[in-house]
N, C-alpha and C positions, 0 to 999 in steps of 0.2 A: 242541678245544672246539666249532668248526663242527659237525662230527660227531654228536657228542655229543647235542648236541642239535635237530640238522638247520637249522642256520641257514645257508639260502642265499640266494642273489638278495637280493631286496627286504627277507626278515629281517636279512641279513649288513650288507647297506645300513645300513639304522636304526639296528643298533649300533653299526657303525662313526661314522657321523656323532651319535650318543648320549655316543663316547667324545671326538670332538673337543672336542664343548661341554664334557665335564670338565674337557681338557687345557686349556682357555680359563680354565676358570672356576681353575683353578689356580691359572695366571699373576695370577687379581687377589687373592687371597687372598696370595699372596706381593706384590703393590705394596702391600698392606695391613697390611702385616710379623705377617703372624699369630701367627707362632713367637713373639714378642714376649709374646702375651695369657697372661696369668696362668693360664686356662683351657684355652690348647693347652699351657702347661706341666704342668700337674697332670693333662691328657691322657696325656703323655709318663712320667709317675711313675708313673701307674695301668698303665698298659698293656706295661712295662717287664716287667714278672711274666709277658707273655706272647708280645711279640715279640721279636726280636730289634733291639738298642736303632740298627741299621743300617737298620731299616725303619719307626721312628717319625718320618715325614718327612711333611711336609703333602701327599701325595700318597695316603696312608693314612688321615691325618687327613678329609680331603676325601670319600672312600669312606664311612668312618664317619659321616660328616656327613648323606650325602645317605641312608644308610639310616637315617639317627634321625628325619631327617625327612620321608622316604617313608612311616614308621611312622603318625606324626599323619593323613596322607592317607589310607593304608588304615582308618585306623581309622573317618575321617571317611565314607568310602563306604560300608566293609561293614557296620562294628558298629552307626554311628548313623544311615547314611541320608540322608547331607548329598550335595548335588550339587558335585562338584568345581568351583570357582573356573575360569575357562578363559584364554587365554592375555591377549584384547584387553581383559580387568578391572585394575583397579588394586589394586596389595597394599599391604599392610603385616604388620611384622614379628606384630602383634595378633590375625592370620591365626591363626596359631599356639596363640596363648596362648587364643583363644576355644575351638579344640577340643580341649585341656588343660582346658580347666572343664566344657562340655560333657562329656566323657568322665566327672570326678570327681562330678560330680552324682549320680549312683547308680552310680559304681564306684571311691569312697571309700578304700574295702580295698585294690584292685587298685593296688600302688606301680609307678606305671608308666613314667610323662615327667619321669625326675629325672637325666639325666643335663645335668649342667648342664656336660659339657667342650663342649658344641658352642654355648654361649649366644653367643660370638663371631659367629656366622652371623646371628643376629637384629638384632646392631649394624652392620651392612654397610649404606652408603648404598643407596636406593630403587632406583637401577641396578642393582648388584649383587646387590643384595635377589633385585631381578626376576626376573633370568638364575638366580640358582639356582634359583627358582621354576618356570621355565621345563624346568629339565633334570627337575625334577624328576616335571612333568605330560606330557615325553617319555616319560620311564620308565614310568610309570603306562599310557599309551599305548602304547606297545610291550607290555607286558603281553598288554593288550588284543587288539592284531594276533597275537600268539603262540598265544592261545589257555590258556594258564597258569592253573592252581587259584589264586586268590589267598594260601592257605595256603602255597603254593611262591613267591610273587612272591620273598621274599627269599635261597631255597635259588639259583635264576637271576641273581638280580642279585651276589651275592657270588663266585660261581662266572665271572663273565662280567666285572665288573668289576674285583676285586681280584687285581692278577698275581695268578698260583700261586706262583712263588717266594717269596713272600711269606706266601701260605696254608699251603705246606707248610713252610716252616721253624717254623710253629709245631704241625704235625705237623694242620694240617687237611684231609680228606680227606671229601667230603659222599657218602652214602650213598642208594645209587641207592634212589624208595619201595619197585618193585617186589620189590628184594630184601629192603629190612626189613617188606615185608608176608609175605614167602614165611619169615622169623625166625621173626615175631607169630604168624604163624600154629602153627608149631612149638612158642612155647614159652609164648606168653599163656590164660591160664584168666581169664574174665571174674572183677571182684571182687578180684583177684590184688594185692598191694600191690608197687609196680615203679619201680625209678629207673634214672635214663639219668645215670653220673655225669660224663659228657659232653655234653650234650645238643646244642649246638652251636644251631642255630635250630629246631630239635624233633619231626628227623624221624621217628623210633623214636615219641617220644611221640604225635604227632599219626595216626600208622599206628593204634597201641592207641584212643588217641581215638576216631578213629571205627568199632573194629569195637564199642565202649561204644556210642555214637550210635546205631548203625543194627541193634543188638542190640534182641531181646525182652524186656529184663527190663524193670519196672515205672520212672515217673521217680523216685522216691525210692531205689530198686537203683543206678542209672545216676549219678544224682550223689553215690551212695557210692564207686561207680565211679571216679569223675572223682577225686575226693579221695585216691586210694588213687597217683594217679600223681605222678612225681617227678622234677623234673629238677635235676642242679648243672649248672655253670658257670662255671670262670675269669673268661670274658669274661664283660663287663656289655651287649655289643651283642647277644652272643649269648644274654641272659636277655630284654634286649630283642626282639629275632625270636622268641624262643620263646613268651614270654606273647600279642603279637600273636597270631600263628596258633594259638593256642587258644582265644584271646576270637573269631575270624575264624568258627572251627569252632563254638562251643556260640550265638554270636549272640545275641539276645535272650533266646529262650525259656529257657537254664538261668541263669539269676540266680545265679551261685555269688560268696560272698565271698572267695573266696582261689585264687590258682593256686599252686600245688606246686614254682613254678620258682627256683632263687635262684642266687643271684651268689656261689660258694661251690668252692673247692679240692677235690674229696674225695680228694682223697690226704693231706688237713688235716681230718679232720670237725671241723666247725662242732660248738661246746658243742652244741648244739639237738637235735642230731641223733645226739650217744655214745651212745644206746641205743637208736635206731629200727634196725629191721632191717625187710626186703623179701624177697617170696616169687622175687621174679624181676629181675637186675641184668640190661640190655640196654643196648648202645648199640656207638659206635663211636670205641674212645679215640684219643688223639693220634699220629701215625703220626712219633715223631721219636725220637732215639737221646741218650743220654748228652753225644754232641759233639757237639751244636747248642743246649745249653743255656749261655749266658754268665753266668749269677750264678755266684761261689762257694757262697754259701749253699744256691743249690738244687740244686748236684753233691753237694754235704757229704750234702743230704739224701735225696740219690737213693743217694747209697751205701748209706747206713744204714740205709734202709728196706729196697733191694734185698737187704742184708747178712741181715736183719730174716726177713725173707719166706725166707731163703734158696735166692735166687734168683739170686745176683749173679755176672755169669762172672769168668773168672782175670782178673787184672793186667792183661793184653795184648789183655782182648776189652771192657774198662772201657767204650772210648769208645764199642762198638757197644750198652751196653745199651740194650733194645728198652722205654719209656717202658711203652707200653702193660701191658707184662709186670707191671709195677708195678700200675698199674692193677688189672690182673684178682686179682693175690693181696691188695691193698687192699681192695678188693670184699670179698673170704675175709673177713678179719679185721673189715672196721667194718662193713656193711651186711647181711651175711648168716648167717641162721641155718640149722641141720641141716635136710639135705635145701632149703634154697633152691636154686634156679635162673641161672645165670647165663650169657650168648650174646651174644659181641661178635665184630663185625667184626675180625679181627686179622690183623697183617701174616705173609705165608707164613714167614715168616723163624722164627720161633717153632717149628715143627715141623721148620727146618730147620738154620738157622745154629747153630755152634759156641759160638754167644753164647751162645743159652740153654737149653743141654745142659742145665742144673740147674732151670727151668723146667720140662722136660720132664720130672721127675721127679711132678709133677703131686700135692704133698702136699697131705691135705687133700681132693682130688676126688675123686668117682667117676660112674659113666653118662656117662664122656667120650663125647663126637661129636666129627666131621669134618664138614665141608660145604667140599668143593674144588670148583673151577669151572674149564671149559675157556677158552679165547680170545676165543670168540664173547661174552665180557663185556668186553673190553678197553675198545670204544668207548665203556662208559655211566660203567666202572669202570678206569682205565689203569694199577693197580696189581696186584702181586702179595698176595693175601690169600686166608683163609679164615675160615669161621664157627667159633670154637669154642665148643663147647655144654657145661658140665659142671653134676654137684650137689653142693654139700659135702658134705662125710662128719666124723667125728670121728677119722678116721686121720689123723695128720699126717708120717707118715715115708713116702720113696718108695716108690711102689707096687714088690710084690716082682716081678711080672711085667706088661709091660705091652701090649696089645693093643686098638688101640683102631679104628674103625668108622669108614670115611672114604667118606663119600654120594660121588660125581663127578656134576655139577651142567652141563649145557648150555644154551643160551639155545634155544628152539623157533623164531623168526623169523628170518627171514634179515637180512643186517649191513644192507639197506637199508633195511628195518623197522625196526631199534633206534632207539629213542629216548630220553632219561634218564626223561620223567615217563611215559612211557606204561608199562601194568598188563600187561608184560611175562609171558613164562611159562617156567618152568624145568623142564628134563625131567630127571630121573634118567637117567644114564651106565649105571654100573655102582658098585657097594659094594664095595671091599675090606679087608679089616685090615691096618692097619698096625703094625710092631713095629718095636722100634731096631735097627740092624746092629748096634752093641755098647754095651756098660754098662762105663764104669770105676769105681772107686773110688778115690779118692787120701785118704784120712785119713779122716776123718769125712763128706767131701765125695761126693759119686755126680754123676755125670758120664751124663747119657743120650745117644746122639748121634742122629743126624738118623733119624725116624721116614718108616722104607720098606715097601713092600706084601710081603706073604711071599712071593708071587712073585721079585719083587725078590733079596727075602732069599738063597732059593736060589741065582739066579744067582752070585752071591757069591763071591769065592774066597777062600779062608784068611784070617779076621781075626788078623792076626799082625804087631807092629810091627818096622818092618825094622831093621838095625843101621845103616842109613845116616838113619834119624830125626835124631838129634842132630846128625851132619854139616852137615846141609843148614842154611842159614840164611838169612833174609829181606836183601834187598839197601838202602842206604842209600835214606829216601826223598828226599833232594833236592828239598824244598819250601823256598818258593813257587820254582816254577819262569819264572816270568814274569822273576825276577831275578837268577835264575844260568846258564838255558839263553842259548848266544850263537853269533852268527855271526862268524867271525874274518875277517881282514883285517892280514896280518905287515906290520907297517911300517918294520923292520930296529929293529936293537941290542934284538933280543931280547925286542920289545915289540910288539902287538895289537891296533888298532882292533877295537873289538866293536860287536854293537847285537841286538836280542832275537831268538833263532831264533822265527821265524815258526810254525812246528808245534809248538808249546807253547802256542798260542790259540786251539787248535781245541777243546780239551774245558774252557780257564781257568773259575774260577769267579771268583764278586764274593768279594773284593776284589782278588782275585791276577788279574785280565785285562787290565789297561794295562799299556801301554808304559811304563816308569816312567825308561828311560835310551835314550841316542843317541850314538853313535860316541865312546864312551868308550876309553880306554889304560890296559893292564894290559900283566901281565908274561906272557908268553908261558908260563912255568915253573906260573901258575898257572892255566892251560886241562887240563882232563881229559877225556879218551874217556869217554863214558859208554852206555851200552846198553840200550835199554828193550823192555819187552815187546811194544809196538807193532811193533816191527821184525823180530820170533820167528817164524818159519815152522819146519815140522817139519827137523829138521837143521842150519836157517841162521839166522843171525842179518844181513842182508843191507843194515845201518846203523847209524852210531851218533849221537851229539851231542857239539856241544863244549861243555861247563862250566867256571864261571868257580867254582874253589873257593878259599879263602886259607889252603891248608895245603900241605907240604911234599911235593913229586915222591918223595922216595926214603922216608918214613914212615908220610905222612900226619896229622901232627902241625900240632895252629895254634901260632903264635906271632906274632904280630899286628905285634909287634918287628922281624919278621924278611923281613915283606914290604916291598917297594920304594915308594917315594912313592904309582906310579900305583895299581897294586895294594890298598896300603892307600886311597890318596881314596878308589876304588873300593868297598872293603866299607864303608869307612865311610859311605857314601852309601845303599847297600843295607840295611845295618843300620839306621839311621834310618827308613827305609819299612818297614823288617818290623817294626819296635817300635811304630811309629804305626799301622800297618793289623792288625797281631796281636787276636788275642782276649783280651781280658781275664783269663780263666780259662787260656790257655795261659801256663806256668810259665819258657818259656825267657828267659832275660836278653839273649839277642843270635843273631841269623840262625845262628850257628856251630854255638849249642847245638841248635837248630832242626836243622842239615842231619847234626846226629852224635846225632839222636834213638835212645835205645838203645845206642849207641856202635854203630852199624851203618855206620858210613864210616871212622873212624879206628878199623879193625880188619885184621889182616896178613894175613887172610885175601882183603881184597881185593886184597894187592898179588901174589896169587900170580898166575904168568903163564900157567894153564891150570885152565881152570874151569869145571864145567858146571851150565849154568841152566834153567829154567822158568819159564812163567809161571802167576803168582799167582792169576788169576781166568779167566774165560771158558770156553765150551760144550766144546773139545776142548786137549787135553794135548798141550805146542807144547813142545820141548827142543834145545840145541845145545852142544856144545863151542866156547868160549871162550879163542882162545889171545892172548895180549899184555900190553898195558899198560892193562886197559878197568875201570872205576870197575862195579857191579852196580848200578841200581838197582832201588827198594823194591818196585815190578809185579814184580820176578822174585826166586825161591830159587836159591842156586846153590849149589855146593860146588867146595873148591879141591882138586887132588891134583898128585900130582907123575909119576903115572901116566896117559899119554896113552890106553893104550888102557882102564883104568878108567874115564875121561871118554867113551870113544864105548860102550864097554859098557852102560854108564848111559843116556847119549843113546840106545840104541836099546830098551831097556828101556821106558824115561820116554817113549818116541814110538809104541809097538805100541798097535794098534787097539782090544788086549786091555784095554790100563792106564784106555785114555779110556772106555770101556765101563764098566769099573770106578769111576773115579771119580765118571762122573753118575749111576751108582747113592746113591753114598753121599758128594758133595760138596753142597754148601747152593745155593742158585741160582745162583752167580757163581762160588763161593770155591774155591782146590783148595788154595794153600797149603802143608800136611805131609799130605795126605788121602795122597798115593802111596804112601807110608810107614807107612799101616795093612795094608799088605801085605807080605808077608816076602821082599822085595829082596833077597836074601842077595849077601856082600862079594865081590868079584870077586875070584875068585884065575886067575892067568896060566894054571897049568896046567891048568885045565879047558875042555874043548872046546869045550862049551855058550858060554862063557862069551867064548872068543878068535871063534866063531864070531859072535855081539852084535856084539862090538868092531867086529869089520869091516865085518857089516852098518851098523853106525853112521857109517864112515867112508865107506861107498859111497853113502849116502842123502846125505851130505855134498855129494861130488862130485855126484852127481846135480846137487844145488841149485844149487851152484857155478855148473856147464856152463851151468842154465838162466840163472842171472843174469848170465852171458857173454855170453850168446847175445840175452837178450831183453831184460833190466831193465838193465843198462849205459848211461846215456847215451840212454836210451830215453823220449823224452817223455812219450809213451804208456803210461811204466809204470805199473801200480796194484799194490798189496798185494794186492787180490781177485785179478786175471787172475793175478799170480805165482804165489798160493796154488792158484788151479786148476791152468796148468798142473804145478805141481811135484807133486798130490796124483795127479796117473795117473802120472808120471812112475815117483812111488816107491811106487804099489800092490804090486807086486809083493815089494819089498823090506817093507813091511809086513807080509806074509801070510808069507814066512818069519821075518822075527823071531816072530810069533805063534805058528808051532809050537814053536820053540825052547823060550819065553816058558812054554808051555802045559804042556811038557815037565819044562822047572825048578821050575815051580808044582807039579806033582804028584810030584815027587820030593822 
């Protein structure tokens, strides 16, 4: 965020002592039992619809506070003219209430200062009073030092003060100007009638604003103009920042009775609005997935719509659907008419993930664009995204062929030039077409998958799915791990001091990152090997964990009956914190059902004792033979056989330069999953030479890894994963480069 916005030295300073005083001012809102007030309650009802109900804590409440009432001040500076109150004056809560009247005196129309959840803060004795008074003519002051359009005061301050964890679980992500002006510019025709049906504090809108403002047309053209623009909004704070900076923007001179902005779902059109339609939908919709929504009601209705739109992935990709996606085909249906325009910020994921294969099918649009961007945006922008630009059409069944134009987009200044508000410059790369590596059809269903350059394309080898597809299967995930990964401690008769393994805190999330138990006693019988992808190197798997499961050594069957005193106090203890920290909308009845999600743990596939894995996600394709007693989990696919050199055949298959080459062609940014397996693996038979020749390669790259973790990672304090993975990757270059001619060999045959 430093970065970001270049806040160093003496900027870094001010914020930093800006935030203390919040963290102060906190503390007396909590000795004041705010949570109490009728009005932080119906705070907490309102805003339930938007956050997640783990972040409606007066820490949020307090943020909202100070930007409701930073409002009243900008208003009283830019729009009316008033001289800020200064620090050594005396207030009163009247302060307030006078530039509320003031303002309504000739902007009557304009519903502006009615959010009455923060009227709490006006009743706070004259001390307290003060001190927020206070933070709040820092803030204003810092502004000032920064050097900040006042139109942006509140894009900075939401951005700086309100975590992000908090911002993005309700999928907020603010929108660098100079890129929605490099949009406006693309896609706005003065006059144009345009809604942002995200508007957030309005910065798409305010972009279009003033190319109106400082356009030629006549003022009577202009505040035709103005009226023609449109914003929704879930949030009520963010209708509030939005109307601000448009009153901040037109000032005196255009006297308009109405701003265009409302406090409104458009994934819900408001009666008002069933028939208005827009030349051009812009904005940047919510960047959150299907599982980060807690209501039932609004997964019910996310299906349905998604179902609706026919856009919704299989079963297994539910929880990744991409919100936004919604969005844009809602757009389709309630706002726009033939031939409208429509360019939103949206996450890379779209063009690439398995989720919205059916998305991609793109019914309904045509004159799609691309607008990709290189790294050199990371600093303003630290997501993965692109523009996508479409018009509707009156076709609504998937395009028969699809090719569509993708700009590559570079920033012109160098990274120590960037800055979020500065009027940036983007240079065209290069333009290529992209097309899908394949199209399925499964019923009535089309299936498009990730959209690659025809370049690309050719690289390609054989889209053919292999017969080891179905084999392969996702490993148990063993969640929340905070409460089954353990470190053991044999204390005899066959029983287990435990207490939390330490490396399962490195990546925890809220609510699963405490400590939740301490030198607990189980049954020895119910500790499991388990193996995660973190530990994957090419050939080795070179650690495991020990897991506390409560099912049966020789099955893998629960019966809760069956476990010993300690063992059961144990789950029992565990399951109680999973039931109280769980999400509402997840459906399991107890941590068991939780950890046999899918039935991918109580399955005899795991109890086979030779098995080979990979993993799930990341840049290069990591595989190992698995022989014992080890549990798979969910980071890795494995398959079990009862043929050794099958398993190193595969291993060395699943490890060639060639496979990982392949997959970042046509894997989504992270995901590989069954991606191997769009290539035609053919079944390993003994007698083929090709094929015993793998095997062995497989089993030498083995060894290799072995020797080195003999030699260097044993007991070796100084071990790391990095130095291991370097040296093991010269170790076994060469072994690489002959499995690939092989590889290359059986490919063309």
């Amino acid at each position: 965020m430093d970065s970001k916005f270049n806040l160093y030295g003496e900027k870094k300073r001010k914020i930093n002592q800006l935030c203390v005083g919040i963290d102060i001012f906190k503390e007396i809102l909590k000795k004041n039992q705010i949570e109490r007030n009728q009005y932080y309650k119906l705070w907490q009802k309102k805003f339930i619809e938007i956050y997640n109900k783990n972040n409606l804590i007066i820490e949020l409440y307090l943020y909202f506070s100070l930007i409701y009432y930073l409002g009243f001040l900008i208003i009283s500076k830019f729009f009316l003219g008033d001289k800020l109150i200064k620090k050594d004056e005396i207030f009163s809560q009247n302060y307030f209430l006078k530039i509320q009247d003031d303002f309504s005196q000739n902007n009557a129309k304009i519903n502006l200062f009615n959010l009455n959840y923060f009227n709490p803060i006006l009743k706070l004795d004259s001390k307290a009073f003060n001190k927020f008074i206070y933070i709040l003519l820092d803030i204003i002051q810092l502004f000032d030092d920064l050097d900040i359009n006042p139109e942006y005061y509140f894009d900075f301050l939401v951005q700086n003060i309100i975590p992000k964890e908090i911002r993005h679980d309700s999928g907020e992500f603010y929108t660098p100007p100079f890129l929605v002006q490099k949009m406006a510019d693309f896609s706005y025709e003065l006059g144009e009638k345009v809604l942002d049906p995200c508007c957030g504090s309005g910065n798409f809108l305010i972009i279009i604003l003033k190319k109106i403002l400082n356009s030629n047309l006549p003022e009577n053209r202009k505040i035709h103009a103005i009226d023609n623009l449109y914003g929704f909004d879930i949030n009520p704070i963010s209708i509030y920042m939005a109307k601000i900076n448009f009153l901040l923007l037109l000032g005196k001179k255009f006297r308009i009775q109405k701003i265009n902005i409302f406090n409104i779902n458009s994934l819900c059109p408001d009666s008002n609005f069933k028939n208005v339609v827009f030349d051009l939908i812009i904005g940047n919709p919510p960047w959150y997935t299907f599982r980060d929504i807690d209501s039932i009601k609004q997964r019910e209705f996310i299906k349905y719509t998604a179902e609706k739109f026919k856009i919704k992935p299989t079963p297994k990709n539910l929880l990744n659907t991409e919100i936004s996606t919604v969005f844009f085909y809602s757009s389709y249906e309630n706002y726009m008419k033939l031939n409208s325009k429509i360019f939103f910020v949206i996450t890379k994921g779209v063009i690439t993930g398995s989720h919205t294969s059916r998305f991609r099918n793109f019914r309904g649009f045509d004159l799609i664009k691309i607008w990709n961007f290189n790294n050199s945006l990371k600093k303003v922008f630290p997501v993965d995204f692109i523009c996508l630009f479409a018009k509707k059409s009156n076709n609504t069944n998937p395009k028969i062929k699809i090719e569509i134009p993708c700009y590559n987009f570079s920033l012109v200044e160098k990274y120590n030039k960037i800055n979020y508000f500065k009027d940036l410059q983007l240079k065209l790369e290069s333009k290529e077409i992209l097309v899908p590596y394949n199209r399925i059809k499964k019923g009535e269903k089309t299936f498009t998958k990730k959209l690659i350059s025809k370049r690309e394309k050719k690289a390609l080898l054989e889209i053919r799915e292999s017969i080891y597809k179905p084999l392969f299967r996702k490993g148990a995930d063993l969640n929340p791990r905070n409460l089954i990964f353990v470190n053991i401690n044999p204390i005899g008769n066959s029983l287990v001091k435990i207490n939390p393994d330490e490396r399962i805190f490195k990546r925890a999330k809220h609510p699963w990152k405490n400590k939740e138990f301490k030198d607990e006693i189980v049954d020895e019988n119910n500790i499991f090997k388990v193996v995660k992808s973190t530990e994957l190197l090419k050939f080795f798997i070179y650690d495991f964990y020990n897991v506390f499961l409560p099912i049966m050594y020789n099955d893998l069957k629960f019966n809760y009956n069956n476990l010993n005193r300690y063992s059961k106090t144990f789950y029992n203890k565990i399951n109680q914190i999973y039931l109280k920290l769980k999400k509402s909308t997840t459906n399991n009845q107890s941590i068991m059902d939780n950890l046999n999600r899918w039935g991918k743990l109580q399955n005899n596939q795991q109890l086979e004792k030779i098995k080979i894995v990979y993993n799930n996600s990341g840049a290069i394709l990591k595989s190992a033979v698995i022989q014992g007693d080890y549990i798979i989990s969910g980071d890795l696919s494995y398959y079990s056989t009862k043929d050794l050199d099958e398993a190193y055949y595969l291993s060395a298959v699943l490890n060639s330069k060639l496979f990982t080459n392949q997959i970042r062609i046509i894997k989504s940014s992270r995901h590989i999953f069954k991606k191997p397996f769009s290539f035609p693996i053919k079944k390993f038979i003994p007698q083929n030479i090709n094929h015993q020749k793998l095997a062995n390669l497989g089993k030498k790259g083995e060894k290799e890894a072995k020797i080195i973790f003999n030699n260097f990672g044993k007991n070796n304090r100084k071990f790391s994963y990095f130095s291991f993975k370097e040296i093991l990757n010269i170790k076994i270059n060469q072994i690489l480069d002959e499995i690939d001619n092989i590889v290359k060999v059986e490919f063309s045959s």
